[in-house]
C-alpha positions as CSV (number, residue, x, y, z in Angstrom):
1,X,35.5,-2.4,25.0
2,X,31.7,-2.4,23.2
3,X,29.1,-3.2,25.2
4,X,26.0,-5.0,24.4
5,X,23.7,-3.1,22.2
6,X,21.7,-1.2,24.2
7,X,18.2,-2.0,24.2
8,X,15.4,0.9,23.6
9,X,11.9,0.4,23.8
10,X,9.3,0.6,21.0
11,X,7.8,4.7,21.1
12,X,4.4,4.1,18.3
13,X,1.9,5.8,19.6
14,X,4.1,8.4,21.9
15,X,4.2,11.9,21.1
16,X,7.5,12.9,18.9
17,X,8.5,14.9,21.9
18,X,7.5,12.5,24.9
19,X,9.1,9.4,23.2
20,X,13.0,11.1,23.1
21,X,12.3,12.3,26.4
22,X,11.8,8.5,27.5
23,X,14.9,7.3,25.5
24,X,17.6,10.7,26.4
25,X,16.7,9.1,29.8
26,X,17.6,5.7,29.3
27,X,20.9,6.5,26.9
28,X,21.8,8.9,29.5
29,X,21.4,6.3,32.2
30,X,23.3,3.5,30.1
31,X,26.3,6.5,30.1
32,X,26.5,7.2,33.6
33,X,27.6,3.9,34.4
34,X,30.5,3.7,32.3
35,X,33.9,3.6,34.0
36,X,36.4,7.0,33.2
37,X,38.4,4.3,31.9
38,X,36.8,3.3,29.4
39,X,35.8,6.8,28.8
40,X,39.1,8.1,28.1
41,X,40.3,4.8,25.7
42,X,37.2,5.6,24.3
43,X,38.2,9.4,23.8
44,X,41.8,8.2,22.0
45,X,40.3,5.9,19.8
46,X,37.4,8.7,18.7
47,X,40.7,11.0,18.2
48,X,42.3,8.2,15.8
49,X,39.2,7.7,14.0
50,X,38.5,11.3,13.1
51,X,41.6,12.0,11.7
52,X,40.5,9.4,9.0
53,X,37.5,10.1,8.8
54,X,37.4,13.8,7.8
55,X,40.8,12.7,5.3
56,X,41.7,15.6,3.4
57,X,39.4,18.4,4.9
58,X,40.6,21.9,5.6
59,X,37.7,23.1,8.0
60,X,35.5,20.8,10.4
61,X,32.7,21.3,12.3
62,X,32.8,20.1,16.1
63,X,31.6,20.5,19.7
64,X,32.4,20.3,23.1
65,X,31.6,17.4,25.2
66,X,30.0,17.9,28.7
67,X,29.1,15.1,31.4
68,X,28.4,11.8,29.8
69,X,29.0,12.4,26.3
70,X,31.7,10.4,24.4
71,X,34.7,12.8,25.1
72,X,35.6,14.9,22.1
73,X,38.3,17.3,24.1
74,X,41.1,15.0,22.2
75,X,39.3,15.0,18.9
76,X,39.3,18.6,18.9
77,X,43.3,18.8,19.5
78,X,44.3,15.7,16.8
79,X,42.2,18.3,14.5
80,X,43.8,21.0,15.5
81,X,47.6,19.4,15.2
82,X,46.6,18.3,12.1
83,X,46.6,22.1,10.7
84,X,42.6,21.7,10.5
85,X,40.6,24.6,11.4
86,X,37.8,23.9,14.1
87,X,34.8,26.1,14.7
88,X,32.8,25.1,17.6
89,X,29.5,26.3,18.6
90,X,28.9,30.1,20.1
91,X,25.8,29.8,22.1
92,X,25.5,33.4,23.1
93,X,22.1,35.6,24.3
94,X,19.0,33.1,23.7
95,X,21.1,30.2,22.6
96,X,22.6,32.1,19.1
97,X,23.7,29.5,16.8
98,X,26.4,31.2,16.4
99,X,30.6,29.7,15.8
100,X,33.7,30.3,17.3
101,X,37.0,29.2,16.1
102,X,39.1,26.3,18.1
103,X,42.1,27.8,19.7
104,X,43.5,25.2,21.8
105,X,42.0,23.4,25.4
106,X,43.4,26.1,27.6
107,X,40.9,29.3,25.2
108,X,37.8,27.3,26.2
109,X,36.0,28.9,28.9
110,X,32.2,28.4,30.3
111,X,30.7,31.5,29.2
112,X,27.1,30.8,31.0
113,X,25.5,27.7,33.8
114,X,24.9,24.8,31.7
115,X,26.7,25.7,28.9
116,X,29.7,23.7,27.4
117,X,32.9,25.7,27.1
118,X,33.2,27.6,24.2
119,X,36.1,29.7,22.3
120,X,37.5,33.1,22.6
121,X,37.8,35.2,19.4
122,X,35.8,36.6,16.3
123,X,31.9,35.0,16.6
124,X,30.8,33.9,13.4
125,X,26.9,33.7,12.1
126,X,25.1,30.0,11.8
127,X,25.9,30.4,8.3
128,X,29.9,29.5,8.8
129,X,29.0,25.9,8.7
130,X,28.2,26.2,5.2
131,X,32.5,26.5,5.2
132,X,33.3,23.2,7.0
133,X,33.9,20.0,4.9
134,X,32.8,17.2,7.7
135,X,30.3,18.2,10.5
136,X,31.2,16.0,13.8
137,X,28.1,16.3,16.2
138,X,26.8,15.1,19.4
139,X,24.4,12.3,20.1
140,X,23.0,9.8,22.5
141,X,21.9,7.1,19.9
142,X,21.6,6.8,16.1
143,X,19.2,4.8,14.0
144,X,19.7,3.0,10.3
145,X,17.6,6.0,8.6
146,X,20.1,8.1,10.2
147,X,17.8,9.9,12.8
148,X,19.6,11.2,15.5
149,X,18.3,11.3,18.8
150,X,20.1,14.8,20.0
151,X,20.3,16.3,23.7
152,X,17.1,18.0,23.6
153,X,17.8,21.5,22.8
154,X,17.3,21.7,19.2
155,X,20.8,23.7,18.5
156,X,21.8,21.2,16.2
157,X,18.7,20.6,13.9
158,X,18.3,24.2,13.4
159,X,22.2,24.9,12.1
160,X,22.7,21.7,10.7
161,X,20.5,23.5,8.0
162,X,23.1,25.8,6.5
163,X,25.9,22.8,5.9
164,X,26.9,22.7,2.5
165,X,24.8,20.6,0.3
166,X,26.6,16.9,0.4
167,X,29.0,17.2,3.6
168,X,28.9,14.8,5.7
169,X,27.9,14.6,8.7
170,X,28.9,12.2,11.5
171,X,27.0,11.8,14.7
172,X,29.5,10.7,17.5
173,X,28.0,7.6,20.0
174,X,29.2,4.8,21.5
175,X,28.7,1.8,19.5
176,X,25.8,0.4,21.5
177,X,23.9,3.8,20.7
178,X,23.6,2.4,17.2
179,X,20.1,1.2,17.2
180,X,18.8,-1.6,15.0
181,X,16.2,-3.2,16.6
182,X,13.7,-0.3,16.3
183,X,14.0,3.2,14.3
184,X,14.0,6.6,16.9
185,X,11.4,8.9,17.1
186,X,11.4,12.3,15.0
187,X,9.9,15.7,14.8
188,X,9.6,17.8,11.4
189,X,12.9,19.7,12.7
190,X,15.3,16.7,12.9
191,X,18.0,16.7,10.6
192,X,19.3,13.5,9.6
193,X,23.0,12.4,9.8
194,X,25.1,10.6,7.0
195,X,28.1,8.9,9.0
196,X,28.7,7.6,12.1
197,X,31.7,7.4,14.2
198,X,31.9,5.0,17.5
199,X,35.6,4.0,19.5
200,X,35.3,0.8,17.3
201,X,35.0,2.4,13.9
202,X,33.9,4.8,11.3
203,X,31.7,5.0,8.3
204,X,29.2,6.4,5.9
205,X,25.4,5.0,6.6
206,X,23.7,4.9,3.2
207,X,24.0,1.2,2.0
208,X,26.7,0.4,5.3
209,X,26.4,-3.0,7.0
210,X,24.5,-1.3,9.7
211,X,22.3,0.1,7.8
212,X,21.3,-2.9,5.6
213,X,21.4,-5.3,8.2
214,X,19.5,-3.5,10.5
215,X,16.6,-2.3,8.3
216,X,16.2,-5.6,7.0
217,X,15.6,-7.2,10.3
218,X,13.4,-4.3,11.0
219,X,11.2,-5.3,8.1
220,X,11.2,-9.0,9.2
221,X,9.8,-7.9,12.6
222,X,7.1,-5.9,10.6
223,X,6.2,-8.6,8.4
224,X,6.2,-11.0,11.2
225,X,3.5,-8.6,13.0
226,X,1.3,-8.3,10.1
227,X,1.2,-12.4,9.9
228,X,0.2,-12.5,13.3
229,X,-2.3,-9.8,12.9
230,X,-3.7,-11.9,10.3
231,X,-3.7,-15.6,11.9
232,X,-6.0,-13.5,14.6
């Protein structure tokens, strides 16, 4: 079941930094209150659209869900069934951005407080992405340009970096988190994503529906602004 688009406030005049603070809170609050019900439907239904979505591709890029997030556990295994290698992200000393290999639910352990499980096995360097041909990652909302508004941390930003030139790279939210009304705050380190996938459905951004519909009412709003700027 979709709910409502949630609704974000403006951030102009906020400090990069300050501003995704504000709106991690609210997503994160908006999350919280929905039902394990709805977060496991939600969980097959992600699992049914990334088989589809990453079609023909031998290696993919993942994570592990914690808390709140949309649950990727079952995800993971529909890849993994599917003969499609996984690699997951290595934290390691200082946060690494480092990649382990998927091995199956029962490999993942929590290797330190706070962070999501991660694989046994050979650690491979940041640089492994560049060998994945779809990058699934985590995020608490999603605007038309494709900004992502990411847990904080950085991790993903940072490796997101070495992908190949071209893969794509789908940002996993509920489909309330994708936000039209207003675009999301960024910082000279965000790395912008190129597909989206939500329980409801899947798809590239540049020239989607979303996308097209969304910043065209953004530029009505603008326009709209200006006029009454003007009339004053």
């Amino acid at each position: 079941m979709q709910r409502p688009q949630l609704s974000l406030p403006r951030t102009d005049g906020y400090e990069a930094e300050d501003a995704k603070q504000m709106l991690r809170q609210l997503v994160r609050e908006a999350r919280a209150q929905r039902p394990e019900k709805e977060r496991l439907a939600a969980a097959r239904a992600f699992a049914d659209h990334a088989l589809e979505a990453v079609g023909d591709a031998r290696c993919v890029a993942a994570y592990v869900s914690q808390g709140s997030e949309p649950n990727s556990l079952e995800v993971l295994e529909a890849l993994r069934r599917a003969g499609i290698r996984v690699l997951l992200p290595v934290l390691g000393p200082g946060l690494a951005r480092t990649w382990g290999v998927y091995q199956g639910p029962d490999d993942l352990q929590v290797r330190a407080p706070g962070r999501p499980p991660e694989p046994s096995g050979e650690v491979l360097p940041a640089e492994a992405i560049a060998q994945a041909d779809v990058v699934i990652a985590p995020a608490l909302a999603i605007d038309a340009a494709g900004t992502r508004l990411g847990q904080g941390g950085g991790w993903y930003d940072r490796v997101l970096r070495h992908a190949r030139p071209g893969t794509p790279i789908f940002a996993m939210v509920y489909g309330e988190e994708l936000v039209r009304d207003v675009l999301l705050p960024q910082a000279g380190h965000d790395a912008p994503v190129t597909a989206v996938m939500t329980p409801e459905e899947w798809f590239l951004l540049e020239k989607s529906v979303f996308q097209t519909e969304a910043l065209a009412e953004q530029a009505d709003e603008v326009a709209s602004l200006e006029d009454d700027a003007t009339d004053r």
